[in-house]
N, C-alpha and C positions, 0 to 999 in steps of 0.2 A: 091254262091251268098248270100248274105248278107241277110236276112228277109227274108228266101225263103218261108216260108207260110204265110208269111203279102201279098206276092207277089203271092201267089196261090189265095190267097180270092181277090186280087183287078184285077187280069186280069183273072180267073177263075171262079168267079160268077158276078165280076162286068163289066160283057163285053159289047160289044154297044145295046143288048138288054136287060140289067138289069132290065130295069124296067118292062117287063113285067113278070118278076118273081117272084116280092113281090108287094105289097101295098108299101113300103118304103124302102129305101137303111136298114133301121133300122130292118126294117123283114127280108130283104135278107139275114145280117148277121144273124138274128136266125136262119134261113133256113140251111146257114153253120154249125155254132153248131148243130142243130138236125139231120143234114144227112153225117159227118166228124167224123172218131173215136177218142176216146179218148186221144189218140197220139198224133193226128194232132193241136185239142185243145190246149193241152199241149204247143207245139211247138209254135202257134202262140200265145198264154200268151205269151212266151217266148219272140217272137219277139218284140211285142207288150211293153213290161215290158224293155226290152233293148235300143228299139229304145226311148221311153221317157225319159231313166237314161241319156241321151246324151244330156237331152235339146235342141231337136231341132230347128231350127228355123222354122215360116210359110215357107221359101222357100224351108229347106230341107226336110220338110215333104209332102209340093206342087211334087217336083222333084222326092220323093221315086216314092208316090203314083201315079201319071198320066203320068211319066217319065219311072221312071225302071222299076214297075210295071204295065204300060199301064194299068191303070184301065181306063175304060170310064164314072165314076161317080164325079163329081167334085162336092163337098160339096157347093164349095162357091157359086152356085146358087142356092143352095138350103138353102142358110140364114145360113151357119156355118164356122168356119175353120175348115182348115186343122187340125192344132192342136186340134182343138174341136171336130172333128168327128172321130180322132182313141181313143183320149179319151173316146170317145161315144162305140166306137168298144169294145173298152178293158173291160167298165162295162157290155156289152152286153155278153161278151164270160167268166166274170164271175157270169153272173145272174146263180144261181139255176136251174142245169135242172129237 
């Protein structure tokens, strides 16, 4: 499968009780970096860093994440795109740990 740990973090930590796991979708992913080994990191830069080289559009990045990935967090009610919240991911899982 294609993005398999973009698809680990959106139906793995972002499942229909997410929110009670962080203060913000924005913490949750630090929660995955602080508790995911170094590997796994890796891997999702990776996905992360590929799936944007493709330009995708708001719908194919809608379709990955709520679609293939069944995550149950949908940015755009929370006042963001699609595209703006894996970008948001991406600087997230390159902050400085």
């Amino acid at each position: 499968m294609p993005f398999e740990t973009l698809t680990y973090l959106a139906h793995g930590y972002f499942h229909q009780d997410y929110d009670l796991l962080a203060a913000t979708p924005s913490d949750l992913v630090r929660v995955f970096v602080a508790k995911e080994d170094p590997e796994t990191l890796e891997e999702l830069r990776r996905d992360l860093d590929q799936l944007l080289a493709t330009d995708p559009s708001e719908e194919e990045v809608r379709a990955l994440w709520l679609g293939t990935a069944r995550s149950s967090y949908d940015p755009v009610l929370h006042g963001s795109s699609f595209l703006g919240w894996i970008r948001q991911v991406r600087e997230i899982v390159a902050e400085p740990s």
